[in-house]
N, C-alpha and C positions, 0 to 999 in steps of 0.2 A: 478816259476812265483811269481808277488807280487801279494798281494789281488787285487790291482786297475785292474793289466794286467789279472789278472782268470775272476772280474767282467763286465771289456769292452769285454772278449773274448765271457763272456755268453752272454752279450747283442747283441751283432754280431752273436749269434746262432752259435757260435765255439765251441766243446769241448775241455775246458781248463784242466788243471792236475787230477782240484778236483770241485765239488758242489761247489761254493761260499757259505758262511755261515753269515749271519746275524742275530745279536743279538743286539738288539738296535735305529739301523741305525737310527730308526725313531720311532715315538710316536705310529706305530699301530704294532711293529715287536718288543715290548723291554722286560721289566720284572717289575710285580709289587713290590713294596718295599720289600714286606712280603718273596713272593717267591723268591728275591735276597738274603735276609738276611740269610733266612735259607739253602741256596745254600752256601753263604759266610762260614755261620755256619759249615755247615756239612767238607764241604774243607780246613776250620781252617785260614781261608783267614778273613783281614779287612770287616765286613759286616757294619758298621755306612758310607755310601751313601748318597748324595744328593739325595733329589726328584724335578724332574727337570721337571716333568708333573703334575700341581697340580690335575688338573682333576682327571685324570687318577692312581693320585700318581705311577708313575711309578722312578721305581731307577735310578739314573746315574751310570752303572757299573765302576767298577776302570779297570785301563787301565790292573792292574794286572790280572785280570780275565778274559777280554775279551781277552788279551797275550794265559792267558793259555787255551782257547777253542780255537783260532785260527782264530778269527769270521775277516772277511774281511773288513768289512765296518765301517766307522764313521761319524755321522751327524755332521753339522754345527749348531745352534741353533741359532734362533735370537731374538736377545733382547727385552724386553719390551717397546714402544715408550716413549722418552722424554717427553713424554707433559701426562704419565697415570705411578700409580704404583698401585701396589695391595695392598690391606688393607684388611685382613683377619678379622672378628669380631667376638668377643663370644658370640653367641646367644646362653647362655643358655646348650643348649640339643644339639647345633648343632656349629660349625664354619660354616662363609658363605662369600661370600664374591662377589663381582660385577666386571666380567669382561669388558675391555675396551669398548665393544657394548653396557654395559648395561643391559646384561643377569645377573640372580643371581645366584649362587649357594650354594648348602648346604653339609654337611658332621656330617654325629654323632660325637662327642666326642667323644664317647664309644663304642670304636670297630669298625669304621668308616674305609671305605674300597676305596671309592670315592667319587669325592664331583656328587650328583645331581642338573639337575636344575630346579627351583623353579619359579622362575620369569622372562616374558618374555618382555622386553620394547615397544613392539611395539604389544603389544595382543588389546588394544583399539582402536586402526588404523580402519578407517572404508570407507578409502580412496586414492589413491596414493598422492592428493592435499594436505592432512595432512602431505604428507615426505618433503616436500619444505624447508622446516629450520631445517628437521634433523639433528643432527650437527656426521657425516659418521668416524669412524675414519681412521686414514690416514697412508693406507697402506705402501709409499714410507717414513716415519717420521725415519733421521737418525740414530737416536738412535739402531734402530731394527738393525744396522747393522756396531756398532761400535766393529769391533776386529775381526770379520767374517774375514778380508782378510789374515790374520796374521796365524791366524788358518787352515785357507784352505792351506797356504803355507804349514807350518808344516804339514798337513798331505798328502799332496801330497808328500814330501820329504820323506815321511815312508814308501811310495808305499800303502796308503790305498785307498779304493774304498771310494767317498765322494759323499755324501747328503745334500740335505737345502729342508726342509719342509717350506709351506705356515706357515705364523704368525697365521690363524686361522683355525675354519673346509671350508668344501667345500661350493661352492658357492648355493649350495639345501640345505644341511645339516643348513647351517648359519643363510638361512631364516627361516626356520622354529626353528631354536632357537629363533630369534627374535620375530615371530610372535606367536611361539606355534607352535606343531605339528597338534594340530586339527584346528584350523584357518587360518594355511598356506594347508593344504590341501583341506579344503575347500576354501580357495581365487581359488587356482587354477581352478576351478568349477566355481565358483560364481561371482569373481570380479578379472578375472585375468589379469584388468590393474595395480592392487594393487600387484598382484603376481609378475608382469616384473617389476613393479618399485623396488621391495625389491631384483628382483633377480638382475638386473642390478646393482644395489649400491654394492651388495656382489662383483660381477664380476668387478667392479670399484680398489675393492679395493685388489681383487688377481692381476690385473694387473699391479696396482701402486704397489705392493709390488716385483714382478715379473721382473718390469723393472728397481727398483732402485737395488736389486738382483744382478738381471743378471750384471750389471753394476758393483759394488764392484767382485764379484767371480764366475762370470760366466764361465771364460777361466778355473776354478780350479773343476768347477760343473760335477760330472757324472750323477746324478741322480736329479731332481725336481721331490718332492714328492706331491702331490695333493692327493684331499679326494673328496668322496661326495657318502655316505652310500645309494644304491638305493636299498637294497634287503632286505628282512626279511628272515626267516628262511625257508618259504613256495614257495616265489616270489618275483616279486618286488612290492615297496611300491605305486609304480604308475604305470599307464598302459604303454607298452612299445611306445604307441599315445604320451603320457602327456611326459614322456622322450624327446620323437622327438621333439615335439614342443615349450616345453619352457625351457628344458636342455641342449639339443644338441648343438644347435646352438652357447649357451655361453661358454658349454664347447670346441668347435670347433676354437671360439675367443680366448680363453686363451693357450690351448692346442699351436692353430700356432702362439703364439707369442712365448712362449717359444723355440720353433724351431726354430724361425728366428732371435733371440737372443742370442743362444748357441747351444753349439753342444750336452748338458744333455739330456739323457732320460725321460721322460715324464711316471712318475709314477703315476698310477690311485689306492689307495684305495676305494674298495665297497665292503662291506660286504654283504653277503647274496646269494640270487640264482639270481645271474643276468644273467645266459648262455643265456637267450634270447635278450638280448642288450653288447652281446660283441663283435657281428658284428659290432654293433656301435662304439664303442669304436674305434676299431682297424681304421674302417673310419676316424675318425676325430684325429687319430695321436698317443691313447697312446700306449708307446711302452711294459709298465710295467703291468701290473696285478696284482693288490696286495687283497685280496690272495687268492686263490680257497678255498672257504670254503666248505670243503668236507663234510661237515653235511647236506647243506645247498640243499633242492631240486637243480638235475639237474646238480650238481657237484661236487656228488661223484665218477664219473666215469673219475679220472685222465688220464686212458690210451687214452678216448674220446677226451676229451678235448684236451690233448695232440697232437694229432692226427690232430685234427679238427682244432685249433688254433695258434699250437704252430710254424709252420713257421711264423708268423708275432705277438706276442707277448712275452717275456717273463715273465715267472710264478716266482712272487714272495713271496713263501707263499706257504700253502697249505703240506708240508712236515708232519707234526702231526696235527690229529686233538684237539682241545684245548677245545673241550665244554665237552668231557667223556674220551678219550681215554687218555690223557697228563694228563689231574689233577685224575685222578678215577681207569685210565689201570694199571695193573702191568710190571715193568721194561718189562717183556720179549715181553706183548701187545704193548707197545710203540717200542720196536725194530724189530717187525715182520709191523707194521702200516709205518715206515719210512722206512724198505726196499723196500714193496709194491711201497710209493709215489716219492720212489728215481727212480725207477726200473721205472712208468712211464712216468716223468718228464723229467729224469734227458739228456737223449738219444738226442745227437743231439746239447747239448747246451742249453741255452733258459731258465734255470732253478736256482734260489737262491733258499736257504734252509734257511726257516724261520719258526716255525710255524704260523697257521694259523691265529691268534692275537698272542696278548702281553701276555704272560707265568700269571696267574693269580696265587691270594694268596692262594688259596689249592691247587697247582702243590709242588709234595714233590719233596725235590731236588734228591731223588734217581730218578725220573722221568727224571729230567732236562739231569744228569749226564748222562742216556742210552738214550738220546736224539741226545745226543752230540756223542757216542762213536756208536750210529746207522749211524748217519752221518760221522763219521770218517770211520766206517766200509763199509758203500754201497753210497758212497761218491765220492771214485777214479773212474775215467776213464780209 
């Protein structure tokens, strides 16, 4: 089979040859710089990579590595808009720099791992009458999607499995960049006409980004990727009420236009313990689940979930877990940890093999290496 035909067979809940494997695909399934280099390192492979996630600093693997792991899937990226470039500045003690919204961000010179952020443009808002001359940016701005079609050819021609992530995070996640995390959660309480008008602008602009998209490489799309982190380690970050009534709805708007614009899967990034709004989910359309965070209350019980869920989602994600066992476990712990998550997942179809985030900078690459040869080993069907 090729990667794209094992990835459409998982997504139809078929069991195809092998696991689908993904490394990369996308900004929350890839590998930090550090942890690539020294994976490069060890395998004697080119390790000097683009960082193509500045946030995040996460690697661009070479096509030669991803070759030799075997990994199915390749993202599409879209460009930065015409009308904004990034300007990185030396503060000092820090690089920072101000993304297109307006948010700041920072990163140490000195040993600097991620950039955090710092500053939130819209923390003094004390009204939705104050957003009226906002000036929004513009999620369909052609720029974001010169070369995208050309690329999606090419990699359709390879038989890969293809992805296009949103240009920024999710539409919850976004506003509360903007406004601050303790401010946008309190709007939601307090003044949550302030709250719809921030969430709507966000939801404006994954739509406009969505529909010029779909338009350029929609026919070549398997997978649209989306975000919108609703869980913490314990729960979720809002009550599954506050979900219903000022999430759903928009994620439900976004969700079925993508469907009705392409035939792509509909990929839901959230981190954390959301088992109790993944009925929701699956209502209002997505097809993906990225990723079971098996730490995270509530689901660590793969077989459950699996069980419970898995005829109308597939799991993408959730294979190792990445907060002790992938950076901390001994090779032999990581290959006894992914035959468990294969062994529950894997039955039936329905399942890519990702870890659970993006491979972090203290994962040693003997880790990565019995990562990959766990999955090659409890992989087949």
């Amino acid at each position: 089979m090729s990667s794209r035909d094992r990835v459409l067979a998982c997504l139809a809940h078929r069991e195809p040859d092998r696991v689908p494997l993904d490394i990369g695909g996308s900004d929350v399934t890839g590998m930090h710089r550090d942890a690539y280099r020294s994976l490069a390192r060890c395998l004697g492979m080119e390790e000097n990579v683009p960082t193509w996630h500045r946030v995040q600093q996460l690697a661009l693997p070479s096509e030669d590595v991803l070759e030799r792991f075997e990994v199915d899937v390749r993202p599409l990226f879209p460009n930065p808009p015409e009308s904004w470039a990034v300007e990185v500045r030396d503060a000092g003690r820090y690089l920072t720099f101000e993304d297109e919204w307006g948010v700041e961000w920072a990163m140490p010179k000195l040993g600097g791992l991620y950039y955090d952020m710092i500053g939130h443009p819209l923390s003094n808002v004390s009204e939705a009458a104050e957003l009226a001359h906002w000036r929004w940016p513009d999620g369909a701005n052609q720029g974001r999607f010169r070369g995208l079609r050309d690329r999606a050819e090419e990699l359709v021609a390879r038989g890969m499995a293809v992805t296009l992530a949103v240009a920024y995070g999710g539409i919850f996640e976004s506003a509360a960049w903007l406004r601050g995390y303790e401010n946008f959660y309190a709007d939601l309480g307090r003044r949550p006409v302030l709250a719809e008008a921030i969430l709507d602008a966000t939801l404006n602009f994954h739509l406009d980004f969505w529909a010029a998209a779909l338009t350029e490489v929609g026919d070549h799309l398997d997978v649209a990727v989306e975000y919108d982190d609703l869980g913490g380690q314990s729960g979720l970050l809002i009550s599954p009420e506050m979900y219903r009534s000022y999430v759903k709805p928009r994620h439900r708007e976004l969700f079925s236009f993508i469907k009705e614009h392409s035939r792509a899967a509909v990929f839901l990034h959230s981190c954390g313990a959301v088992s109790e709004v993944i009925p929701d989910f699956i209502e209002i359309g997505v097809d993906i689940l990225n990723p079971v965070q098996v730490s995270a209350a509530g689901m660590g019980d793969t077989r459950r979930l699996k069980q419970e869920f898995g005829d109308d989602l597939t799991i993408w994600g959730g294979g190792i877990d990445t907060q002790r066992v992938l950076p901390r476990g001994t090779p032999d712990e990581v290959k006894e940890e992914i035959e468990r998550r294969i062994g529950d997942l894997a039955p039936g179809g329905g399942f890519v093999f990702s870890a659970v985030h993006n491979i972090q900078p203290d994962v040693p690459p003997e880790n990565i290496i019995a990562m990959w040869e766990a999955w090659k080993e409890y992989g087949a069907y």
